[in-house]
N, C-alpha and C positions, 0 to 999 in steps of 0.2 A: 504494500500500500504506500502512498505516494507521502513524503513527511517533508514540512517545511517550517519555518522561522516566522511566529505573529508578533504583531506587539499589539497590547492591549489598547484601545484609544476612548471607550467611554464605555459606561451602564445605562442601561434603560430600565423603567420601570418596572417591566417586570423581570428582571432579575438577569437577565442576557445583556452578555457585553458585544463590543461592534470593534472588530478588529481591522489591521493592513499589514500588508507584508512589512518583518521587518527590514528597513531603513529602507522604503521606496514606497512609494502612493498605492499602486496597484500591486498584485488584486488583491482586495478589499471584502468584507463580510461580517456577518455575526457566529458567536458562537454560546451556547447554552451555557445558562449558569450554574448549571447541576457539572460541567465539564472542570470550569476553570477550577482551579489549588483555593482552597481556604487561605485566605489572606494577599490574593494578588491583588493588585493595583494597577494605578492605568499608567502606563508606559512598558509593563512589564514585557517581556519577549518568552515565548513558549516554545516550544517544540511540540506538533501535532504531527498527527495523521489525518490526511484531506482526499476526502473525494472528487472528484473535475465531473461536473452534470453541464449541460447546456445553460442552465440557470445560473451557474457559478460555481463557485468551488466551501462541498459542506465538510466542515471541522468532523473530526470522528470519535478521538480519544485525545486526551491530553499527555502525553510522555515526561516520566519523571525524568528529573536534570540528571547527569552521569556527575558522580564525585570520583574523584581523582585520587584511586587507592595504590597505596604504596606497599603496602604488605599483600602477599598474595592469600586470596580469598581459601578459609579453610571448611571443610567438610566434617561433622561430627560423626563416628562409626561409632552407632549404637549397638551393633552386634546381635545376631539371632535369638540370645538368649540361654545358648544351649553350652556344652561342656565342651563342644568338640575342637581342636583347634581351628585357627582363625584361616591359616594355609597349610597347606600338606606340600609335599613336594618328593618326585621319586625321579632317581638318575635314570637315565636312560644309556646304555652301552651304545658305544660308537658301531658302527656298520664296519665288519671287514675286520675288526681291530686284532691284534695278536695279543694272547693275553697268556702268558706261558707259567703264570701262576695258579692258573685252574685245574684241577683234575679231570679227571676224562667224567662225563655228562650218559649217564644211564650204559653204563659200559663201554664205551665208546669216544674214541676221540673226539674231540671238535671239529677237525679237519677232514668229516669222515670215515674215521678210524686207519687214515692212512699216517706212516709215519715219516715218509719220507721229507722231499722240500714242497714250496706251493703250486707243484702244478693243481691240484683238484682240490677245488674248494665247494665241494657241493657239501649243500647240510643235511644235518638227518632226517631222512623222511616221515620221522614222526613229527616234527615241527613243521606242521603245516601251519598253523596262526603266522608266524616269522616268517615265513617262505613267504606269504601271501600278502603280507604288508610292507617287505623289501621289494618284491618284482611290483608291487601296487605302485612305491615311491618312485620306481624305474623307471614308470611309463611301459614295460612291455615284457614280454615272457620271455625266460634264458634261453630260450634257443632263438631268439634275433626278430620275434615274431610280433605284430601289433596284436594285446592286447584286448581294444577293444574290440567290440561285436565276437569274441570268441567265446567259448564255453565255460574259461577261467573263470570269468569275472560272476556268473551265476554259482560256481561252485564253493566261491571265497564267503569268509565268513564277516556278515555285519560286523559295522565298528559300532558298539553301543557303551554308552558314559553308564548305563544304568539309571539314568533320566526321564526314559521314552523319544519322543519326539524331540531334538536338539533345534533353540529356540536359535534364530541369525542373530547376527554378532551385531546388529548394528541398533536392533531394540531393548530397547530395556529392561532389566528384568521386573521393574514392577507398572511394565506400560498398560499391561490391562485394567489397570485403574482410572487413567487417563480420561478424561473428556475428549472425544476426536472434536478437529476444528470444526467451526460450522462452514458450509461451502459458501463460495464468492457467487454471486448474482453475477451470470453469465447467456445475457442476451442475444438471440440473434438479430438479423438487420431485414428482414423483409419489410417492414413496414419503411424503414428508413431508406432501403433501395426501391421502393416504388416512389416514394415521394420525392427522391432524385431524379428517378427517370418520368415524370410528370412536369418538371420545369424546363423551360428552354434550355441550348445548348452552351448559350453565353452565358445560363447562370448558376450552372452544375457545380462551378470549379468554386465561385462564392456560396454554394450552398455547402460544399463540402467543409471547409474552413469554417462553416456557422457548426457543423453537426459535430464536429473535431472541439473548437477552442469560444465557440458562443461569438457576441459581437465583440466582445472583447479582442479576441482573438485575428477580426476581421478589421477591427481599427490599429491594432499592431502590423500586421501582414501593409497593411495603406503606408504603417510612415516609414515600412523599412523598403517598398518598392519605390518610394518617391525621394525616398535617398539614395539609392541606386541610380532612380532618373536624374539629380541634380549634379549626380557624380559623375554621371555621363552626359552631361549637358543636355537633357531632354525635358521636354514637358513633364511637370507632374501629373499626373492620374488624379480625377475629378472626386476628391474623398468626400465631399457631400454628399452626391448623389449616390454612389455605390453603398452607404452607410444608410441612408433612407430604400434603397432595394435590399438591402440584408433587413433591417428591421421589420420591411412588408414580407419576406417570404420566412422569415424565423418563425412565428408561430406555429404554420403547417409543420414546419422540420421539430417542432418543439413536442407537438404532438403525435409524430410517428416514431420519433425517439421514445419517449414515454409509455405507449403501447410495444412494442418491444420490448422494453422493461417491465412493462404489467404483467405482460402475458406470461413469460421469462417466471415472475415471482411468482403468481399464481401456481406454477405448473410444479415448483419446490417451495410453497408456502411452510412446509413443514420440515425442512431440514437446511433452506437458504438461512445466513446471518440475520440476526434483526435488524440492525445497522440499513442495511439495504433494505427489505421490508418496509419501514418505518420514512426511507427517502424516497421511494417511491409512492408509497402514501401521502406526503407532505407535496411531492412535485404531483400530485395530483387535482389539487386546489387551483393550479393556472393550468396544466395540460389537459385535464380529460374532458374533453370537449364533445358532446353528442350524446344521444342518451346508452347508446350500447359501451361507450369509455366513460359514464358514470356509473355503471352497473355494475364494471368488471373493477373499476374504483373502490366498489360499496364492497366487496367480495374479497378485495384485498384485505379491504380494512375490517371486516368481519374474523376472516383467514388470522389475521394478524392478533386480535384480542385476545381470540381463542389461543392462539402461540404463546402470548404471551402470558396466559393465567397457567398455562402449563411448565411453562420453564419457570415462573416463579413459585411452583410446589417444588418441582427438581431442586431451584435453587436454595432452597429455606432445606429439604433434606439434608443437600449437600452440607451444609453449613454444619447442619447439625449431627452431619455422621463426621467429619471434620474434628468438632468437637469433642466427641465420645471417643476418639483416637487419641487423643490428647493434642492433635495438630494446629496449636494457637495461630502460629502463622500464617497458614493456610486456610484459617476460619476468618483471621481478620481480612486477608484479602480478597475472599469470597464475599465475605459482608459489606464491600465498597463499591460492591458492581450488581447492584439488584437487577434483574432483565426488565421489573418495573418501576419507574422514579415515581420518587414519590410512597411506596409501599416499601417500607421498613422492616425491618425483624421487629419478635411480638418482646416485649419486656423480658420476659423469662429468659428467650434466646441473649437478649443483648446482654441482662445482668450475669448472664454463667459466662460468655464471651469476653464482660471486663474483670470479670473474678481470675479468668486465667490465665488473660493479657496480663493481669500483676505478678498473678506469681509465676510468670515467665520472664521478670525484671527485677532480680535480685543482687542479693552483692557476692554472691558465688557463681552466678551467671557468668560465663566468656562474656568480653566486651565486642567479641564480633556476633555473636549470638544477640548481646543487646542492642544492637545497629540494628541487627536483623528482623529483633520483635519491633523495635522504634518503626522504622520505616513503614513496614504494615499498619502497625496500629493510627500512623499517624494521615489515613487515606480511610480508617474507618469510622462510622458512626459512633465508638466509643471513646472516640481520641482522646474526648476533653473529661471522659470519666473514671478513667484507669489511675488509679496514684500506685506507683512502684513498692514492691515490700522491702527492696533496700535497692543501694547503689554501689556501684563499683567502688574501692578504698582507694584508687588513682586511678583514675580513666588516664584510659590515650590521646594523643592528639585525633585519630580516624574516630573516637567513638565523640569527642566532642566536636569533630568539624558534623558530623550527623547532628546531634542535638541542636547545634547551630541553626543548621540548615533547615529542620523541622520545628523551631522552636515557635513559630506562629501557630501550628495545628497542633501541638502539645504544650501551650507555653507552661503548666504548674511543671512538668518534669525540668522545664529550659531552665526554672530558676530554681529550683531542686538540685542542679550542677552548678548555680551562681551563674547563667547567661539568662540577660534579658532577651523577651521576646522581639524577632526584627527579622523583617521582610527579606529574602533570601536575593544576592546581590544581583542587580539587573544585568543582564548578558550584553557584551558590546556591542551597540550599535554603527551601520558603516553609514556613510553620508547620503543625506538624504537627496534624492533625485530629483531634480528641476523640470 
């Protein structure tokens, strides 16, 4: 997904701020107030994640700032629980080796029970397992032969850990727990290819440019051909008039864009992102024009409630199996991301939730472990109700530049280490474009 640099520039009433790229005019937008950090201000500069619609470009998630850690990040090994040891480990003999401290192997030499020098190195034909996993390693059978498709390799015997099924190397072993992602809204273009090939042929290539970057996009593409033209000593291109034929044929293109995308969500209402869902519902108040693109509108937004009263039972489980695991971390972060705004956890869940945000912030605690509850806690619902059951006896510098950092969304813990609370340092801005 597409991430770029805002800076904040004012609030509205109802609780949405109205952003601009940072240090440049354009492009320009709002973005919800349920998104922005507790305690930002307006000049602030964000890092999001942004979607590009024909309408413009919608804010998605907010990205926390990256701190600049100097010590490398450590892993706690809680261990199975069991007696056995932690790792085993068993030599493996070299292939071919001479070993002439061994005695002879079930009566019989090593070398075949020959005594002479090495011409014959064949081994004992009771060791088939070793035969079979030496000529495997080879690539091909002693007598020069490939291999595969022969009768060998049906006769050899399974390599098995004693596990069953050997899981691939490159999943996890506790990925079945996992939430799989939700899929991306992946529209196709019928509608937007018909409503191309319905406009003349002079206005294909401006229509394309509207369906790609909006009018925005069609007043960029103007000043950067008529700088071209003035570099080449040519007339400029008429940007009035081309900018009043893009805004009369935009709407149709606006509308067949949209339908694509409806049709698109309808068809995965049940396993598409809500994100998408929810933008397609909102660009439906200017695009769905006619009564059959309000009906499939009404069906979206029906589709959608229903989605959404369901992932909000999943999500309130989650939470609360989370919980019972003893997984604080994971329960605060699950707690900051309701699939409904606005609908909260019920008292009981939040009150056990800040019971064991505290006592996951003690003075026996690792200070990377208390970064680690901090940060969560400090994006959930109980930010401002957790008081720690002790503190580190010398924190670090890494665990107070976190406090710092967080100390507007948790200020009692900020000054619990002697730091006042203060707005987290504005990110540089480059000069602003004329």
């Amino acid at each position: 997904m597409p991430r770029m640099e805002i800076e904040l520039t004012s609030t509205r009433e109802d609780g949405n701020w109205t952003w601009r790229a940072a240090g440049a005019r354009q492009p320009k937008g709002s973005v919800g107030g349920s998104l922005v950090p507790t305690g930002a201000a307006i000049g602030d500069v964000l890092r999001v994640e942004v979607e590009q619609f024909m309408d413009g470009i919608e804010v998605t998630s907010v990205l926390a700032e990256k701190d600049a850690r100097e010590a490398p990040a450590l892993l706690e090994m809680l261990g199975s629980g069991g007696d056995e040891p932690l790792v085993t480990t068993r030599l493996a003999g070299k292939r071919n080796r001479r070993r002439d401290d061994d005695g002879p192997r079930s009566g019989r030499d090593r070398r075949g029970g020959r005594e002479g020098g090495r011409g014959d190195r064949r081994r004992p034909q009771g060791d088939d397992d070793t035969r079979s996993k030496t000529d495997g390693s080879r690539g091909g059978r002693r007598d020069g032969g490939d291999s595969r498709g022969s009768s060998d390799r049906r006769s050899r015997p399974q390599r098995d850990s004693g596990g069953g099924d050997r899981r691939p190397r490159n999943r996890p072993a506790d990925d079945a727990g996992q939430k799989p992602r939700a899929k991306r809204l992946r529209p196709r273009r019928a509608h937007r290819k018909a409503a191309l090939a319905a406009l003349p042929e002079d206005q294909k290539l401006l229509a394309q440019i509207l369906l790609r970057d909006g009018v925005p996009g069609v007043r960029s593409a103007i000043e950067a051909q008529n700088k071209a033209s003035e570099a080449g000593g040519e007339p400029p291109i008429p940007a009035a008039l081309l900018l009043k034929l893009a805004e009369r044929i935009h709407p149709s293109l606006r509308v067949a864009d949209w339908q694509d995308r409806a049709e698109a969500a309808l068809v995965g209402i049940d396993d598409i992102d809500l994100r998408d869902l929810r933008s397609v519902v909102v660009a439906a108040e200017q695009s769905a024009k006619g009564e059959d693109n309000k009906a499939l509108a009404e069906q979206i937004r029906t589709g959608l409630a229903v989605r959404v009263d369901r992932e909000q039972q999943s999500w309130l489980a989650e939470v609360t199996s989370a919980l019972d695991d003893d997984r604080v971390v994971r329960a605060l972060r699950l707690s900051s991301r309701p699939p409904k705004a606005g609908s909260p956890l019920s008292a009981p869940l939040l009150d056990r939730l800040a019971t064991m945000a505290a006592a996951g912030l003690t003075a026996d605690t690792s200070q990377d472990r208390w970064a680690t509850v901090l940060d969560a806690l400090s994006l959930s619902p109980v930010h401002l109700r957790v008081v720690p059951e002790g503190l580190p006896a010398e924190p670090n510098e890494q665990l107070l530049a976190a406090v710092k950092r967080l100390s507007m969304s948790v200020p009692d813990i900020a000054k619990a280490f002697g730091i006042e609370p203060t707005p987290p340092p504005r990110a540089r801005r480059g000069r602003t474009r004329s």
